[in-house]
MARFILO-952462 format. One record per residue (C-alpha): residue in three letters; y, x, z. Coordinates in steps of 0.5 Angstrom, whole numbers, plus 500, padded with zeros to 3 digits. Example, Ala and Ser with C-alpha at 12.3 -4.5 7.8 and 13.67 -1.06 7.14 Angstrom:
ALA491525516
SER498527514
END
This chain:
UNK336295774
UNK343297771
UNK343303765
UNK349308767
UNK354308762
UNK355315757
UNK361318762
UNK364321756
UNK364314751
UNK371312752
UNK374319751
UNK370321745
UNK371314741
UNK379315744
UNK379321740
UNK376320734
UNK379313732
UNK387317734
UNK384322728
UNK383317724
UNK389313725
UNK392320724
UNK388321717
UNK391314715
UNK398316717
UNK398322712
UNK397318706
UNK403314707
UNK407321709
UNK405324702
UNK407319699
UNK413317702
UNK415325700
UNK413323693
UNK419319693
UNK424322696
UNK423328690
UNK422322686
UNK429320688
UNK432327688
UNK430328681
UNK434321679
UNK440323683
UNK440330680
UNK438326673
UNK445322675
UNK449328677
UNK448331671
UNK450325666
UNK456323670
UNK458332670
UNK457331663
UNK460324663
UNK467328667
UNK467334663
UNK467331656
UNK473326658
UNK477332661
UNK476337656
UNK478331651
UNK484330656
UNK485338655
UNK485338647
UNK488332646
UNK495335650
UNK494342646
UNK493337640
UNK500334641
UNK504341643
UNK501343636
UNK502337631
UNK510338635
UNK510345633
UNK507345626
UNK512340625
UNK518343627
UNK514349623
UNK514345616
UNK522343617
UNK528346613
UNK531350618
UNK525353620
UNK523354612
UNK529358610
UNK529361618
UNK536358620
UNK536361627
UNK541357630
UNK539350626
UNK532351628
UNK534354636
UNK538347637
UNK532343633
UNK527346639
UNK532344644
UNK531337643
UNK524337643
UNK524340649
UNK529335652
UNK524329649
UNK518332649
UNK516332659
UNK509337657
UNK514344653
UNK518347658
UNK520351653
UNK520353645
UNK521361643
UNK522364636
UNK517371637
UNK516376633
UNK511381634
UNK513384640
UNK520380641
UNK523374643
UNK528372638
UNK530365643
UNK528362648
UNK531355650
UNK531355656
UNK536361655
UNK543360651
UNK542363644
UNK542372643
UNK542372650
UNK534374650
UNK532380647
UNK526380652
UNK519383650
UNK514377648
UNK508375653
UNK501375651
UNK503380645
UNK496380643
UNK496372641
UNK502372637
UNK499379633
UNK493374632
UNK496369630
UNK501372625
UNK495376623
UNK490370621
UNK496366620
UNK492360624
UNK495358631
UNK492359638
UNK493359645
UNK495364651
UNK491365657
UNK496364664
UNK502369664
UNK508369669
UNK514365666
UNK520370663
UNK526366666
UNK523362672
UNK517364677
UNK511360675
UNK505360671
UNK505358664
UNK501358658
UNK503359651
UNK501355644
UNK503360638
UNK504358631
UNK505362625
UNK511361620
UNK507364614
UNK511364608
UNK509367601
UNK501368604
UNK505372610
UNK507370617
UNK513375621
UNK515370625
UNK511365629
UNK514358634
UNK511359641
UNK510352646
UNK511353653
UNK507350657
UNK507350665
UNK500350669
UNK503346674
UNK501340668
UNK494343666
UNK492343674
UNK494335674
UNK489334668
UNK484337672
UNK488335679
UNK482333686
UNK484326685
UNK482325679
UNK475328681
UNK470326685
UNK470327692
UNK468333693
UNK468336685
UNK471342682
UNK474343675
UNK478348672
UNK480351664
UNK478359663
UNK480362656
UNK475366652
UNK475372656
UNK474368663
UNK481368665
UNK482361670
UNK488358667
UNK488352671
UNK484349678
UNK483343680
UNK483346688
UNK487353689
UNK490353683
UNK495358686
UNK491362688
UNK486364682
UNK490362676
UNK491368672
UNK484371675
UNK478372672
UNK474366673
UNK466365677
UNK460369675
UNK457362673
UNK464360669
UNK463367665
UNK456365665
UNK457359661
UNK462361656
UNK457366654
UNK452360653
UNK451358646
UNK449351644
UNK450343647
UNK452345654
UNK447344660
UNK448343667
UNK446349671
UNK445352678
UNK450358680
UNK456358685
UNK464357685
UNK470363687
UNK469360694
UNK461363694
UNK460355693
UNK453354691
UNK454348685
UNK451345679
UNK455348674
UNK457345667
UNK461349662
UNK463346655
UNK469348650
UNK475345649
UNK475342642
UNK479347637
UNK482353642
UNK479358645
UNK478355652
UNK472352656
UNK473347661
UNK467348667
UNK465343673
UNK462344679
UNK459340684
UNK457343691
UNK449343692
UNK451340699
UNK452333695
UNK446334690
UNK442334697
UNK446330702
UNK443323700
UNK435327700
UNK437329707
UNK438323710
UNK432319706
UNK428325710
UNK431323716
UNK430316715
UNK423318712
UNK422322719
UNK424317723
UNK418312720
UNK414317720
UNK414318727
UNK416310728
UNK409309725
UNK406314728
UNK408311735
UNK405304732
UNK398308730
UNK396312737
UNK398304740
UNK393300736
UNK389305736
UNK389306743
UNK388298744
UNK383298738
UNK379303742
UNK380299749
UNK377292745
UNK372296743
UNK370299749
UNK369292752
UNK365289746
UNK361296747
UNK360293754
UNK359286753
UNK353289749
UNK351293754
UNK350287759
UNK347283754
UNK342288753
UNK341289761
UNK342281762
UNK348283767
UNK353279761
UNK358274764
UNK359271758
UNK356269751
UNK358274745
UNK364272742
UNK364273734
UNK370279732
UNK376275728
UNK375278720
UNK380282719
UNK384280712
UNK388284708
UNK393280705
UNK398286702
UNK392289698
UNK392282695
UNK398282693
UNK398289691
UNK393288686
UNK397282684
UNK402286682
UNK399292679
UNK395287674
UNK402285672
UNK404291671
UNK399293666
UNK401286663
UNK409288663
UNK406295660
UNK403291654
UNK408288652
UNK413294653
UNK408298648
UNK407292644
UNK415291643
UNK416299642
UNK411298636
UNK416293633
UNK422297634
UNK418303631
UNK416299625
UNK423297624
UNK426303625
UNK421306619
UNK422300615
UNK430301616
UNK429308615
UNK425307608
UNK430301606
UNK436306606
UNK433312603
UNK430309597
UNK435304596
UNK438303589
UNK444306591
UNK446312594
UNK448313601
UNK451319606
UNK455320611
UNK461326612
UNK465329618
UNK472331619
UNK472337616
UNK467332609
UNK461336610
UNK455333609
UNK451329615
UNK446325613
UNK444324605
UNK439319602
UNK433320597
UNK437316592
UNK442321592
UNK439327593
UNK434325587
UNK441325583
UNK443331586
UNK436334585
UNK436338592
UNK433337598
UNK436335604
UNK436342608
UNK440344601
UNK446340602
UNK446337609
UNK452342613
UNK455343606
UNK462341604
UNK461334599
UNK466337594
UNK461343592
UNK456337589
UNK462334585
UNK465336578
UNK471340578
UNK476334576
UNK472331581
UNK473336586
UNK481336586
UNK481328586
UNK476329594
UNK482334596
UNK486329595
UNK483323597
UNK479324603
UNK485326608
UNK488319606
UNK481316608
UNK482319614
UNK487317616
UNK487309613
UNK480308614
UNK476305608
UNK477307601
UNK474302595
UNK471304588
UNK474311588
UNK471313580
UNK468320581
UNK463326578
UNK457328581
UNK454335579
UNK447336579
UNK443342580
UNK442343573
UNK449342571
UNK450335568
UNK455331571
UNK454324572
UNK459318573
UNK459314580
UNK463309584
UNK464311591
UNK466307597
UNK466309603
UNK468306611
UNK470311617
UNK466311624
UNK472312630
UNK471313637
UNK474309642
UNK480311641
UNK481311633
UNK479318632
UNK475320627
UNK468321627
UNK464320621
UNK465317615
UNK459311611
UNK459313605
UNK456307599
UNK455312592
UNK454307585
UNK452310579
UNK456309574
UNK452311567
UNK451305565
UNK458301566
UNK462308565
UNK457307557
UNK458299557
UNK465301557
UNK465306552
UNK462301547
UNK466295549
UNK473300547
UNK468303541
UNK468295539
UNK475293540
UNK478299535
UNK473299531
UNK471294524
UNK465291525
UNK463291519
UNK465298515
UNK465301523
UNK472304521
UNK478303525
UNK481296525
UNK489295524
UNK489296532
UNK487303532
UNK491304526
UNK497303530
UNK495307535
UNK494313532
UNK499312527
UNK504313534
UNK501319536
UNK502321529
UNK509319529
UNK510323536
UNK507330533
UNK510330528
UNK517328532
UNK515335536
UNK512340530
UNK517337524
UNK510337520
UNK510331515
UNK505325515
UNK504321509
UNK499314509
UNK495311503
UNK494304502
UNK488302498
UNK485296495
UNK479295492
UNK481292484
UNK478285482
UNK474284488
UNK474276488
UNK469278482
UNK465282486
UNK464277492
UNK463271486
UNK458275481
UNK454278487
UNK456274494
UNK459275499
UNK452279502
UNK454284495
UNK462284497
UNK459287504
UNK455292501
UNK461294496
UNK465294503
UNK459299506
UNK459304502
UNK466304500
UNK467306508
UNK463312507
UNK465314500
UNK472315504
UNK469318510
UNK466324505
UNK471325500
UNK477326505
UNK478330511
UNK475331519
UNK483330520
UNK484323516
UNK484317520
UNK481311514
UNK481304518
UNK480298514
UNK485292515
UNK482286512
UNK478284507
UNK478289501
UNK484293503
UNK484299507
UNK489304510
UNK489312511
UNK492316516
UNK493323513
UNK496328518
UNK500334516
UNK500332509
UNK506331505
UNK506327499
UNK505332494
UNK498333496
UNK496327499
UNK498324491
UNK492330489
UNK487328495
UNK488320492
UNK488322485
UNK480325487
UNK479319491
UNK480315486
UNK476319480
UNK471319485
UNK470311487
UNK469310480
UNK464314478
UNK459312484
UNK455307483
UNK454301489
UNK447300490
UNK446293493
UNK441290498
UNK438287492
UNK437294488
UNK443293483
UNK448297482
UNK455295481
UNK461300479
UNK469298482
UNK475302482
UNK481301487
UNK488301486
UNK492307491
UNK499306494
UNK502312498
UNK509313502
UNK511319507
UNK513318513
UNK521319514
UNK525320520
UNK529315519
UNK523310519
UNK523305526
UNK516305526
UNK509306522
UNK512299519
UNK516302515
UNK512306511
UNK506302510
UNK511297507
UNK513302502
UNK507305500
UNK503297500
UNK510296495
UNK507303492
UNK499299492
UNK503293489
UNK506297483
UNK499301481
UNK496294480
UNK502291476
UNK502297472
UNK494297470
UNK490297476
UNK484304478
UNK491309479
UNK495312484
UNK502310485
UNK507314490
UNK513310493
UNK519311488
END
């Protein structure tokens, strides 16, 4: 006897296994969500780096023609005709710019409230009001240039903007050169075609005034600009991407930054419609698999369910003996995918682990270099445009005695010494211009006031198209070279032995001598002194008893003439003194005291005997009619001769 099957199996079984596939099919929806929000944030990621990438290059194209106009009026500025303010010279100079020069439409000379010439109108026939008055009072005021919002051109129907710099002259500036610069060419700096499909650009001054438009550049110029381009201009600090929406009532991603050096802004907007297109479409796509995997899920459901149903019946027969075949084992199902998923998870991990383990090498090396450049023997620094301080060393800051917070964003010359500051003035716009500078000698200033020689060498960092960025600076000190050099130049003027000047210094100094006394008319004499009988001193004692006699002799001639007499030994037992502003009746007293005073001090040697000497004394002053110190060190050596032929230990003057 057959058992009665359930009557609701089948349904029951259907529905529960078109849930599960349901269930299954959530996971899969959720994730492939998380991926469309994990694509949006990458696509909004990589909006906003080429949004800055854009703006950064417009902004740079805006400020590199506003540069351009400005070094073209700074230099007809700095010409004669505008230095002696020649009206008619500097009128015709203006003209040839602007016939050479496609982006000015047109120079004026302006006063406060006035227009003293325009170009593209003959000469004295002007007398017209100036535009953008404000501007020009500005700049004449702080005697720094600026640039105008738009305003209506006085001789032709468009707009145009104005670059203004003043004349200053004696720490005053009355007259002022104005650029005129058309619209027309700052909209095809910011023109549709050189944007993005779809993209928005425009130029605002400081007070939100659209001055130039990538898209209905005739309708909102002159206008005040969106509430987000205001909104941006407000903002302070690195410029940011952010939400907001165009004249047009657009929503857009905004980014707002200032054009280097004038007080205007450049923003960029790119509709939210863009942002999103690509999420739209992957939701759509996601749908459609969805709805695809769906459809494939009730369908095997369903089969599953009809193959179980039938393996339910199999059984059922078995158990009643009415089954019309054996039992069929179920085929195992094998899941290759999930294999494969663990495969490359576990490879994953792996990657991951030598990610992080060559992370850790680059910080190690990072720190290592960082630790090599602070406390490297020398000192290091980096410096903008404008030579404030960037980045500074440990070996340097410990030079300067301050801390980093204390030096970075100051001017480098505030750490030099005065002189040394004059020598950075000078010096830093040619490095500037010529990239590299090679052991310029300067002067650091410590906190406590000390100063202390250095060697500066220094490279430029330059962007891509050769501006300046920043510079790499090599400091040496310079102590102990600087010392060196000083003992070395001590050594070479001096006489080893008596460590008096030698002959070379001698002569030097007897030039100076001979040019103060060409200038002032004072007299000079100079004293030539040998020590009497000295070949007796060098047989009887040695020559280490010769050397004594030499020591001490220098000493007694230091104590017994003046700071200002310059003694000097020129070989052997003969020495020589230069006696500035003396004439030769009391350089003959002074060498008379000298005298007296030689013979009566007792020489103590090494070996503790005492010898006494005397010398004989030659004098001559110098003459204009003289060519040379030559001439009188002749004439007081023949002076020196006629003391030792007439008896030895007196002072003789030249005859």
């Amino acid at each position: 006897m057959s058992l009665p099957a359930p009557p609701t199996l089948r349904l029951n079984l259907r529905t529960w296994l078109l849930g599960l596939s349901l269930l299954t099919t959530l996971p899969l929806l959720v994730f492939a969500l998380s991926v469309v929000w994990e694509f949006k944030e990458f696509q909004q990621r990589a909006l906003v780096e080429q949004l800055e990438r854009h703006s950064d290059e417009l902004a740079h194209a805006v400020a590199e023609k506003l540069h351009s106009t400005l070094g073209t009026l700074n230099a007809l500025a700095e010409s004669d005709a505008a230095l002696a303010v020649d009206v008619p010279s500097l009128y015709a100079h203006a003209k040839r710019i602007v016939a050479r020069d496609p982006d000015i439409r047109a120079i004026t000379l302006v006063t406060q409230d006035r227009i003293l010439f325009l170009t593209a109108a003959p000469l004295g026939r002007t007398g017209m009001p100036v535009n953008a008055a404000d501007r020009v009072e500005a700049a004449l005021r702080t005697q720094s240039p600026n640039v105008s919002g738009p305003f209506s051109s006085p001789v032709s129907p468009i707009q145009v903007v104005a670059l203004t710099v003043p004349l200053a002259r004696e720490g005053e500036a009355t007259y002022a050169l104005r650029g005129i610069l058309a619209v027309e060419s700052l909209n095809s700096l910011v023109a549709a075609e050189r944007l993005p499909k779809g993209w928005i650009a425009g130029i605002a001054d400081a007070e939100g005034t659209v001055v130039a438009r990538s898209h209905d550049a005739a309708r909102y110029v002159g206008h005040p600009a969106s509430a987000s381009f205001r909104q941006g201009i407000l903002a302070s600090g690195k410029p940011t991407a952010f939400l907001g929406s165009t004249l047009e009532g657009t929503p857009t991603m905004n980014l707002v930054r200032p054009v280097f050096g004038f007080d205007w802004y450049l923003g960029m907007a790119v509709p939210r419609t863009i942002l999103n297109a690509s999420m739209t479409e992957m939701l759509w796509h996601v749908a459609g698999l969805g709805l695809l995997w769906m459809g494939l899920s009730l369908v095997a459901a369903m089969a599953f369910s009809r193959y179980l149903l039938r393996q339910m019946k199999t059984v059922a027969r078995a158990i009643n003996q009415t089954s019309e075949a054996p039992l069929q084992p179920s085929t195992p199902l094998r899941v290759s995918e999930l294999a494969a998923l663990v495969g490359k998870f576990h490879a994953t991990q792996r990657s991951e682990a030598a990610m992080r383990g060559d992370r850790d090498v680059a910080v190690i090396a990072r720190e290592q270099v960082q630790d090599l450049y602070d406390h490297a023997p020398c000192g290091y620094h980096s410096l903008d445009q404008e030579g404030r301080v960037l980045r500074m060393n440990q070996t340097e800051l410990r030079w300067l005695g301050l801390p980093l917070a204390q030096v970075q964003g100051r001017a480098y010359a505030d750490f030099l010494t005065p002189t040394s500051q004059q020598i950075f003035q000078e010096r830093f716009p040619q490095f500037m211009r010529e990239g590299h500078v090679k052991d310029l000698e300067m002067e650091l200033q410590n906190a406590s006031g000390a100063a202390m020689p250095i060697l500066v060498s220094a490279t430029a960092i330059q962007d891509t198209q050769g501006n300046f960025v920043a510079s790499r600076s090599t400091v040496f000190d310079h102590t102990e070279k600087k010392r060196v050099q000083a003992q070395l130049e001590h050594m070479a003027r001096s006489d080893a032995l008596t460590e008096l000047s030698n002959r070379r210094d001698f002569y030097d100094k007897a030039e100076h001598e001979i040019a103060r006394s060409h200038r002032s008319g004072q007299p000079f004499c100079v004293l030539m002194l040998d020590v009497d009988f000295f070949k007796k001193v060098n047989d009887h004692y040695g020559h280490a008893g010769g050397d004594d006699v030499l020591r001490q002799l220098a000493r007694l001639l230091v104590a017994q003439l003046r700071v200002v007499d310059m003694p000097a030994r020129f070989g052997g037992e003969e020495f020589a003194v230069l006696m500035p502003g003396t004439p030769l009746a009391e350089a003959a007293h002074a060498a008379e005291r000298l005298r007296i005073a030689l013979q009566a001090t007792a020489v103590a040697l090494r070996d503790g005997q005492e010898v006494y000497i005397t010398a004989s004394i030659g004098l001559a002053q110098w003459s204009a009619d003289d060519t040379g110190i030559d001439a009188t060190l002749k004439r007081a050596d023949a002076a020196l001769y006629r003391a030792k032929a007439t008896g030895r230990n007196r002072v003789c003057v030249e005859s």
